[in-house]
N, CA, C and O of each residue as an XYZ file, in Angstrom:
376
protein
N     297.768     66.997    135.266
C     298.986     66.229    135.307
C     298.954     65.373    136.570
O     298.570     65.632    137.711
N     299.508     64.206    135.984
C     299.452     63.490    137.295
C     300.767     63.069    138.150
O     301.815     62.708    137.614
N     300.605     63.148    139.314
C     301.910     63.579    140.220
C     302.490     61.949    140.374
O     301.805     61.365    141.214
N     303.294     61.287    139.936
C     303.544     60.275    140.369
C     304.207     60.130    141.849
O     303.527     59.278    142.420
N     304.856     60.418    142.400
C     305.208     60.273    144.017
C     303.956     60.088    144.953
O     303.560     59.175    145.677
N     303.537     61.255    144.652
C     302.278     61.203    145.461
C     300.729     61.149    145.194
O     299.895     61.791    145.833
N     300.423     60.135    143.974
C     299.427     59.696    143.408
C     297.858     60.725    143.367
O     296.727     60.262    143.513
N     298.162     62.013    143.159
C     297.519     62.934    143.059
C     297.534     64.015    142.012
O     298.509     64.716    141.740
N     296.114     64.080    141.349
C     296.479     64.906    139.945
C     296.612     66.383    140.468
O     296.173     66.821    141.530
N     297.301     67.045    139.512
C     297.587     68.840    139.897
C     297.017     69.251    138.408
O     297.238     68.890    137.252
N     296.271     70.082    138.985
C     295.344     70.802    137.951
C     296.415     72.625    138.055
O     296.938     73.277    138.959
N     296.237     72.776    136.427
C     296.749     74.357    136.139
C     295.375     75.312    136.603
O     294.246     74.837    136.485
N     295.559     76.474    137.050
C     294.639     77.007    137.437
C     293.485     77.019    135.911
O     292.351     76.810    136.343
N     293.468     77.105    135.135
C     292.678     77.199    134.099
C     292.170     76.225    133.480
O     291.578     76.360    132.409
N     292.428     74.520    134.400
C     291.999     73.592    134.023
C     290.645     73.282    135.284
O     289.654     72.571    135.120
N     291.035     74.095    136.543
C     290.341     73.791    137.648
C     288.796     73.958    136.776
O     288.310     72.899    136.380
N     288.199     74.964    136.543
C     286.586     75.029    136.319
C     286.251     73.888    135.447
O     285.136     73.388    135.595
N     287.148     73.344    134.453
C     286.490     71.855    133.794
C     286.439     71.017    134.613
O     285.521     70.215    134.783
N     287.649     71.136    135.341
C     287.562     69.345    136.175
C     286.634     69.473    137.098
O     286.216     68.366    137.438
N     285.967     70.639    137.832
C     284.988     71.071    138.926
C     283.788     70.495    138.279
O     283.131     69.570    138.756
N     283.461     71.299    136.794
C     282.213     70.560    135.831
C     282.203     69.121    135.845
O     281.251     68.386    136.110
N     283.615     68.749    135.464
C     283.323     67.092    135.313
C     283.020     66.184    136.409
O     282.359     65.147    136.346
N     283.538     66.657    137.331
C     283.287     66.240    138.893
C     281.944     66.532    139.254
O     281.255     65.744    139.902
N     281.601     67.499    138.906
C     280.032     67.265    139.187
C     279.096     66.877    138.463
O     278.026     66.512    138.949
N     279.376     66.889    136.966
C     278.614     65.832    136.541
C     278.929     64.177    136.503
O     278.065     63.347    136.222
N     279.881     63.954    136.732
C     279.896     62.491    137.385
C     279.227     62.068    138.536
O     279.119     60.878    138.835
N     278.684     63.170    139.323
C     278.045     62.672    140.478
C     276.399     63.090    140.029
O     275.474     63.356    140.797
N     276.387     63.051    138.657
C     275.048     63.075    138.328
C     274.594     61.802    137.626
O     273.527     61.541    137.071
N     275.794     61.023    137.819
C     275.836     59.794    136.652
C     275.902     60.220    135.128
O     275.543     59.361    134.322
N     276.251     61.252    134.716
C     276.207     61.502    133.223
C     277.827     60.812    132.502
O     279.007     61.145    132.612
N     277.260     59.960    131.924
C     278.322     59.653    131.026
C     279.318     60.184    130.546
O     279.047     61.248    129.991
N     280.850     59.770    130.504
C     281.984     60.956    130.194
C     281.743     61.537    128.775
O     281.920     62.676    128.343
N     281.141     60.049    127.995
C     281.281     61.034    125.971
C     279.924     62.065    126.522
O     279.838     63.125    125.901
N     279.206     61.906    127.278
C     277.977     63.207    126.980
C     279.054     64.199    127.674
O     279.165     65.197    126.963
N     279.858     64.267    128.779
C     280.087     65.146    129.286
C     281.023     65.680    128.372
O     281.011     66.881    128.105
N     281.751     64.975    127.921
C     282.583     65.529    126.376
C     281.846     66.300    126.020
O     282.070     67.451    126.394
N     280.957     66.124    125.378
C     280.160     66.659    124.229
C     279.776     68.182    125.067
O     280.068     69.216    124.466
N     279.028     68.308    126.649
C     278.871     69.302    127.435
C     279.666     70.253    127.432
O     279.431     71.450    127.272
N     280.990     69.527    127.679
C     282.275     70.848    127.610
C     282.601     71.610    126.457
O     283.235     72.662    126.375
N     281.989     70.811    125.449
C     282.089     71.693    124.093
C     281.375     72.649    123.663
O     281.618     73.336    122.671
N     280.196     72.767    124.599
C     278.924     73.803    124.366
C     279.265     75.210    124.849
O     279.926     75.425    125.866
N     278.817     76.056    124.129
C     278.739     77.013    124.702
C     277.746     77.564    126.525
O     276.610     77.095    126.469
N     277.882     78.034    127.336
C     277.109     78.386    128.521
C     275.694     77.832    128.671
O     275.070     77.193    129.518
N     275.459     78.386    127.420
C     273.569     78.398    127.436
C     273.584     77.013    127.052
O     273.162     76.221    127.894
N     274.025     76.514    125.836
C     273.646     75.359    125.352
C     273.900     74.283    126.144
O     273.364     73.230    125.799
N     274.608     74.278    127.156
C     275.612     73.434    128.291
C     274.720     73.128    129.015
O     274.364     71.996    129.341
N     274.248     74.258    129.351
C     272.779     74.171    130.811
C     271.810     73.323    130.467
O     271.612     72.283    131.094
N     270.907     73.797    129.130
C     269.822     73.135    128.595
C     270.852     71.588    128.339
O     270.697     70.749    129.226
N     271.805     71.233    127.253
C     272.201     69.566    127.446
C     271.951     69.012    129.240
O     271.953     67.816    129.533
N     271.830     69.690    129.870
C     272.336     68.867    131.644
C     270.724     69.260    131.749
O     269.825     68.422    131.823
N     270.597     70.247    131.743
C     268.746     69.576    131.859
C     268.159     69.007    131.391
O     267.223     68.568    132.058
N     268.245     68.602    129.989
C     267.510     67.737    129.178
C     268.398     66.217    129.804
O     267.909     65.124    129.520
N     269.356     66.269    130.426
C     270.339     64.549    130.445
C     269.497     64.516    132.034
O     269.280     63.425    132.560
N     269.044     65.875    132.741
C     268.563     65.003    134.150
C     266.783     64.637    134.123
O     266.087     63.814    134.717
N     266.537     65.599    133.219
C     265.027     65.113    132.444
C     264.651     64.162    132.388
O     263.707     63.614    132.957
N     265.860     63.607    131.175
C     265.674     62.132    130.876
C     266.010     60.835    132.304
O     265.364     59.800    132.471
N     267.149     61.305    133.128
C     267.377     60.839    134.474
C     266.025     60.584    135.624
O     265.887     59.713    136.483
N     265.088     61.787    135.208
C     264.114     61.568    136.107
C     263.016     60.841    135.283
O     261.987     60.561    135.898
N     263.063     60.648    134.547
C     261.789     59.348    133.741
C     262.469     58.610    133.827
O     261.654     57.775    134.221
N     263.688     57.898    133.806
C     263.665     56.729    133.848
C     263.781     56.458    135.585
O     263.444     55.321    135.918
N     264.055     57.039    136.291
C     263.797     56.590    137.691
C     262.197     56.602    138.013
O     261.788     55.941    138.967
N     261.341     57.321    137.248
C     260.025     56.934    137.731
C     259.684     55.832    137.025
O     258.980     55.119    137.739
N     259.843     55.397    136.036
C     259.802     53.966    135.228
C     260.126     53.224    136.012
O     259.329     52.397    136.455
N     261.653     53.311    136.502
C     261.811     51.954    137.454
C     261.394     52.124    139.058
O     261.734     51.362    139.963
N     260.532     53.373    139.183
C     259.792     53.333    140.992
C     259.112     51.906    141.117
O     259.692     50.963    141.657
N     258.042     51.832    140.663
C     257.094     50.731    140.712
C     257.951     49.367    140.578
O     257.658     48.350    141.208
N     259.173     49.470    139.582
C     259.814     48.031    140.009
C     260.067     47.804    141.738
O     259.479     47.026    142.489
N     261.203     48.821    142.057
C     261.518     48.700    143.263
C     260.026     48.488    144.423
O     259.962     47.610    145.284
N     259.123     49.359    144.192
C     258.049     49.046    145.148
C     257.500     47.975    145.467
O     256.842     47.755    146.483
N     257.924     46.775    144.017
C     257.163     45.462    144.048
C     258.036     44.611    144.994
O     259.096     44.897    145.552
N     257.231     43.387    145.020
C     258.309     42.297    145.494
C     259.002     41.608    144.805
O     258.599     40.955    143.842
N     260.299     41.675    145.269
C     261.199     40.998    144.602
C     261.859     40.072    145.349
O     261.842     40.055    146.580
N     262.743     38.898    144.293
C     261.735     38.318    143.155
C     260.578     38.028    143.544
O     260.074     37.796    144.643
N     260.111     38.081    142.191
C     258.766     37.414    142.456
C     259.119     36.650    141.970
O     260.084     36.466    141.228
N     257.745     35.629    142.635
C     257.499     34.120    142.807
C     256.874     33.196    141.553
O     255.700     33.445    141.280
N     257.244     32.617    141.114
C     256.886     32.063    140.031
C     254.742     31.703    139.861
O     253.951     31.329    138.995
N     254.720     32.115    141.242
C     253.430     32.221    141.384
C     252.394     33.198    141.500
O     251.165     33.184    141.572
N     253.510     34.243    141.493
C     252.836     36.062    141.683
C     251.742     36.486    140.409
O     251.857     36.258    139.205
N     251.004     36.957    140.909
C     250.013     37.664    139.930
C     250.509     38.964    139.882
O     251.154     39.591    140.723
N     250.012     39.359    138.487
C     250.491     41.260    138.962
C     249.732     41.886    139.617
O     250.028     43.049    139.888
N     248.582     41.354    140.056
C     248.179     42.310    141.528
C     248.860     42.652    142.504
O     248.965     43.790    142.960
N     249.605     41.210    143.062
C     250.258     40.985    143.954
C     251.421     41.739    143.862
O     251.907     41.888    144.983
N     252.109     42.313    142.925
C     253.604     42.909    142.577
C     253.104     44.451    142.514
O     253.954     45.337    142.422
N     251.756     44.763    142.562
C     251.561     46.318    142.381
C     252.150     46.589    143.561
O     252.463     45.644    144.286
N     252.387     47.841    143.936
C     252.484     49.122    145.412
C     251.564     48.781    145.837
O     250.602     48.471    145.134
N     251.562     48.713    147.487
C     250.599     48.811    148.148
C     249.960     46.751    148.741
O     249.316     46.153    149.603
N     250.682     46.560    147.622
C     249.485     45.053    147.638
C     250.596     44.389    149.133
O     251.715     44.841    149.378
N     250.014     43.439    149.811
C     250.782     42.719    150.991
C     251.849     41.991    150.591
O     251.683     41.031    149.838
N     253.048     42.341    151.028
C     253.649     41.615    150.216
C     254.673     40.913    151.936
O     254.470     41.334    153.075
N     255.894     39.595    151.459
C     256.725     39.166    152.155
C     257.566     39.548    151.989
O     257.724     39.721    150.780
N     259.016     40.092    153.021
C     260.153     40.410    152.637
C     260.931     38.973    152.068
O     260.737     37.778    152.295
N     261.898     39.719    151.222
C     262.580     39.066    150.525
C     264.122     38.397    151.339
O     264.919     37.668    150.747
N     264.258     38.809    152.654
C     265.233     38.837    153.453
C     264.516     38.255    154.787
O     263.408     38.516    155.255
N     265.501     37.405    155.220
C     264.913     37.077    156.504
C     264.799     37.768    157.826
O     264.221     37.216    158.763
């Protein structure tokens, strides 16, 4: 419920452990309909959905490592040698 005077929600004691879940999976970036769907699981099945959602969280951050490592932008003249890790590159900032 939300307190209008003092712009702060009040949780019933038996709402606290969802909103604790949802609060921490928002700081996992998980989407509210997945987290919907989370709160509906039973214990076990709950755990495995949030491991399989940070699973998938950690492939796509190694997919996009090598973007970030490159230079950006690149230059209408860049080879992809030049955009691998490692290769010499110029900052993009002065």
């Amino acid at each position: 419920m939300l307190h209008d005077s003092q712009r702060y929600r009040r949780y019933s004691p038996h709402q606290l452990e969802r909103a604790r879940l949802v609060a921490w999976l928002r700081r996992l970036d998980m989407p509210l309909a997945r987290i919907r769907r989370v709160c509906g699981l039973d214990p076990a099945a709950a755990a495995t959905e949030i491991g399989l959602f940070w699973a998938e969280a950690e492939r796509t951050t190694a997919a996009r490592r090598p973007l970030a490592a490159g230079r950006w932008p690149p230059s209408s003249s860049s080879t992809l040698a030049e955009l691998r890790p490692g290769a010499e590159r110029t900052s993009p900032c002065p």
